[in-house]
N, C-alpha and C positions, 0 to 999 in steps of 0.2 A: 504493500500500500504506500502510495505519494507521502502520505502524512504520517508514515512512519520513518520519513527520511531526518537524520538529527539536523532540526535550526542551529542557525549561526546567533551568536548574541551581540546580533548588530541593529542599530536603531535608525539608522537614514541610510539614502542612497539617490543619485546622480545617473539618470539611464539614457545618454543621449545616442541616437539613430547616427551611425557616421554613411548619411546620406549628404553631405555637403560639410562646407565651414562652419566654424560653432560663431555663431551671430550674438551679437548685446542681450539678444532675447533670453538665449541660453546661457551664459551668463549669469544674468537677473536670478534664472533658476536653480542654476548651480550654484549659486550664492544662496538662496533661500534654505534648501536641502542640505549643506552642509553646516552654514548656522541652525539651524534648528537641531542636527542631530549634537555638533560639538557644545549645547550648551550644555551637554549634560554630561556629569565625571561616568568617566570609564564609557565614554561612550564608540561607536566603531560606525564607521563609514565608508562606502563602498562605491567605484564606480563599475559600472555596470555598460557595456558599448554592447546595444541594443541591432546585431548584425544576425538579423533573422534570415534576411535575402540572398543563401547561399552560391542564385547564380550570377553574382557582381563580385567584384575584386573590391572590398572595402577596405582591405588594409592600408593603405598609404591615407587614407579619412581617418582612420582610426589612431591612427601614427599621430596625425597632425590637432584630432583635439585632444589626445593625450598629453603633447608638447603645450597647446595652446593653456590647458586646464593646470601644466607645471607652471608655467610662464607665470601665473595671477598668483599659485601663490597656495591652489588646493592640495590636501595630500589627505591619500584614502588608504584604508588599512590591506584592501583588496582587489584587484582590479579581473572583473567577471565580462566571458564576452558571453552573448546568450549562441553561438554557434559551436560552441563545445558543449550542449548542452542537449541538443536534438533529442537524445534516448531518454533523456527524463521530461520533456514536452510528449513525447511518442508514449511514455509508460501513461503518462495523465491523460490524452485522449483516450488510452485503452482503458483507464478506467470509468470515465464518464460512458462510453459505449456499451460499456458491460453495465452500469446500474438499469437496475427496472429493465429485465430484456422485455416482461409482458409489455411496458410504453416507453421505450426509448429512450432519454434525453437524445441523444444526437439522432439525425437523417442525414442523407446526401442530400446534395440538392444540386440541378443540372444550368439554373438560370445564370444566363448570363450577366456581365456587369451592366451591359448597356438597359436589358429588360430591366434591371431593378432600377435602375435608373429614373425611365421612365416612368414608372410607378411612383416612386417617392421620392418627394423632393430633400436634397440637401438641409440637413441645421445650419443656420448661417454660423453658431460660435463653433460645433464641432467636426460637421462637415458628416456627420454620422446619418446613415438613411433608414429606417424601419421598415425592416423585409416584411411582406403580406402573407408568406408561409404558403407560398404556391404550392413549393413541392412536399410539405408537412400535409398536405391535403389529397394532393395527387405524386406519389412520390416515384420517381422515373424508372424505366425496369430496368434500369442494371446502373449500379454505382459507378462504374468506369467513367473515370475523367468528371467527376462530380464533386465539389468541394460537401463540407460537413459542416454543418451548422446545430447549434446550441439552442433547442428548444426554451420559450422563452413562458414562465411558470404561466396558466392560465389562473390559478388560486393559490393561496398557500402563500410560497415564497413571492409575488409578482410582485408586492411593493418592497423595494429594498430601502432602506436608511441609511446616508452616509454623513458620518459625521466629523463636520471639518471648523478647525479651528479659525478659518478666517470667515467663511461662509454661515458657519452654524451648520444644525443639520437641517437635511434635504433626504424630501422624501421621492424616489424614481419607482414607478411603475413600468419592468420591465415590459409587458407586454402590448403596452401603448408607446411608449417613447423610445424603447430601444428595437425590440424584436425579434426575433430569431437570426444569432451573431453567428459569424460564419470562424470556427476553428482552428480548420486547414483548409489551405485554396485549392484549389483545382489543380494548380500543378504540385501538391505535394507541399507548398510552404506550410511552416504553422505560421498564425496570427498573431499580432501585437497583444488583444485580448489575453488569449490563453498564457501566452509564453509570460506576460510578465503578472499573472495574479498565482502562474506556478512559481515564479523567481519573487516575487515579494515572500509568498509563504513558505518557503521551504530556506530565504535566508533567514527570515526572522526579523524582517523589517517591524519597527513597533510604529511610523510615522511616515506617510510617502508626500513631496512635498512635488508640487508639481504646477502646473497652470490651470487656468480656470477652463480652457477648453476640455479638458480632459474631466471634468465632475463627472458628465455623464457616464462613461466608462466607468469610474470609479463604484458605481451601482454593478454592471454587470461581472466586472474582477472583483467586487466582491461574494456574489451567487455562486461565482465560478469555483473559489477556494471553499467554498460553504462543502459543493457539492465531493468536491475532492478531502474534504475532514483536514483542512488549514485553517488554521487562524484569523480570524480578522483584526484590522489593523484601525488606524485613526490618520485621518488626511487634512492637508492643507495646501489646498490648492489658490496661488497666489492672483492675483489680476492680472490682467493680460499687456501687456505692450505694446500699441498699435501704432503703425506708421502713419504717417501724414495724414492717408488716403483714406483713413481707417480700418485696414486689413492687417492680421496679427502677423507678426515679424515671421520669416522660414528661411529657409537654406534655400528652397526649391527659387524663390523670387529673386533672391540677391544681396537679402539685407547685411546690413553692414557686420561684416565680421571681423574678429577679434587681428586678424593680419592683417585688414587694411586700418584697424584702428592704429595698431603699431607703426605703421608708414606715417598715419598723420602727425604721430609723433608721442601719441600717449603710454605712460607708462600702467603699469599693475594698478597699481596705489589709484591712479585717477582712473580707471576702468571700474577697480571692485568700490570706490568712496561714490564712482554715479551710480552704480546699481544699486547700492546701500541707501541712496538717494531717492530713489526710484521704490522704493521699496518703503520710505519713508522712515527707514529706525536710525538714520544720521539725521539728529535736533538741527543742521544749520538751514540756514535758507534759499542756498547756494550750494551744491556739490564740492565738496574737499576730497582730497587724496585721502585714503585709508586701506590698513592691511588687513587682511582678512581676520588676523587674532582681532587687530581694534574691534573690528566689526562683531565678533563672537560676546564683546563685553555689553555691547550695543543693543544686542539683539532680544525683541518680545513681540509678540504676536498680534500684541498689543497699539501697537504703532504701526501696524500693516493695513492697510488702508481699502475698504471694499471700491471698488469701480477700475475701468479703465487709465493705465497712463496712454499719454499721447507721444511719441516720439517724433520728432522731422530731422529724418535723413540729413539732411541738405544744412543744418546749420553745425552737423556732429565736429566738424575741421575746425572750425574756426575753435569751438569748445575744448578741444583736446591739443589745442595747438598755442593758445593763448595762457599765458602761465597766469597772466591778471583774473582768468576765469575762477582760476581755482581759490582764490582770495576768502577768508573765514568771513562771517558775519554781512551786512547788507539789509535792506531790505525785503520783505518777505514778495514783493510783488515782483523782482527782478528773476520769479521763479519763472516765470512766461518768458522771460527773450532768451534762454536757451534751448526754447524744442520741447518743453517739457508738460504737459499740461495733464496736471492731476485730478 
């Protein structure tokens, strides 16, 4: 059994996707995650490079935000890729497929991305679609070339609870808002879902700190470990950072990453002091340089601020370049002319 595998006695972790450069966004994140876990004595932190996509060459990505993540200043007790991992994702689907043979939890299902597509529209914050259970209805006569999808509770478990330190709790009804979640994909991959509510519960995460797009999930990774006899955890999922245009920072787009901030000329200190900024637990009214210890003395959940921040690309050079920016104290309205709207 999954849940018989010995936890780690670790209390945070850092899971970034090395599908592009680590951007300000990430960052911001990475900086939340491991303040929350280092305020606590004896506490163990972990990065985690989230390389599920085994047919892409990720390594020279993973290289580079490993270097980027030494640069600022992080340092973790253990560094986990989720691609040495595969036979314990694959032990955890066999087990879901095996509870209740009389009704399933898992099916195949033959629909394509573009069908479901069409059916239902995109979240705008998580981009997440709520499958209609075509083939949970009419289920295709032969599994071949069929991804596996997670039956979504119809009573019982369907309302889940998550309870998060910046949000409060929130209550998700799997089977209207989320849906029947797809596992493993049609070619064999597993899923973002599965792989990481097996990798929180089996490290022994006690607190997953992450972005607000992601809450939703956080309802169905937490059914998911229910179902597999893991532990559930407590989250804090931080606000989001959005660019000018108001769409959340990505790799896929372009947004400013941690090597061209180094070109424009900023060091650690004025990187980790604007996300500590951004995040609101540095009192000045102005972003200052700080090291990520400062930052650890700084830090409560308290000072973390419900709503969007506002980013603008376009005034970042001038901010990391001008040593006068970084000046202590000011007025508190001089927060507007550097990009920054809270």
């Amino acid at each position: 059994m999954l849940s018989a595998l010995p936890t780690r006695p670790s209390t945070g972790r850092f899971a970034p996707s090395p599908t592009g450069k680590l951007h300000i966004g990430n960052v911001y994140t990475a900086l939340g995650a491991y303040l929350s876990a280092r305020r606590l004595r004896h506490s163990r932190f972990i990065l985690r490079i989230e390389d599920l996509d085994t047919s892409k060459d990720t390594s020279k990505a993973s290289e580079k935000i490993i270097r980027d993540l030494e640069w600022l200043g992080f340092e973790w007790d253990e560094l986990v890729f989720q691609s040495d991992r595969l036979d314990i994702y694959r032990e955890a689907l066999r087990e879901l497929r095996d509870l209740n043979p009389q009704d399933p939890v898992v099916y195949p299902c033959s629909c394509s991305r573009r069908e479901i597509c069409q059916e239902s529209p995109a979240d705008p914050i998580d981009g997440m679609r709520v499958y209609k259970g075509k083939c949970r209805k009419n289920p295709p006569s032969s599994p071949e070339g069929c991804s596996l999808r997670l039956k979504a509770p119809h009573e019982g478990e369907k309302r889940v609870e998550v309870r998060d330190f910046i949000f409060g709790s929130r209550i998700f009804n799997l089977e209207r808002q989320i849906g029947d979640a797809v596992l493993r994909r049609r070619d064999g991959q597993f899923t973002y879902q599965l792989a990481v509510a097996v990798d929180d519960g089996i490290e022994g995460i006690g607190q997953v700190v992450r972005g607000r797009d992601l809450l939703k999930s956080s309802a169905l990774q937490i059914y998911i470990r229910r179902l597999l006899g893991l532990k559930d955890l407590r989250f804090a999922h931080l606000p989001l950072i959005l660019e000018n245009g108001g769409g959340k920072m990505s790799k896929s787009k372009g947004s400013v990453d941690v090597s061209t901030l180094k070109e424009w000329g900023a060091s650690p200190e004025q990187i980790i002091g604007f996300c500590a900024w951004l995040m609101h637990i540095c009192p000045t009214p102005v972003p200052v340089p700080l090291g990520i210890e400062e930052c650890v003395k700084l830090f409560s959940y308290k000072k973390v601020k419900f709503g969007p921040n506002r980013l603008k690309d376009v005034e970042l050079p001038a901010c990391f370049s001008d040593p006068h920016w970084w000046r202590r104290g000011g007025a508190s309205s001089e927060r507007t002319l550097y990009g920054i709207y809270g």
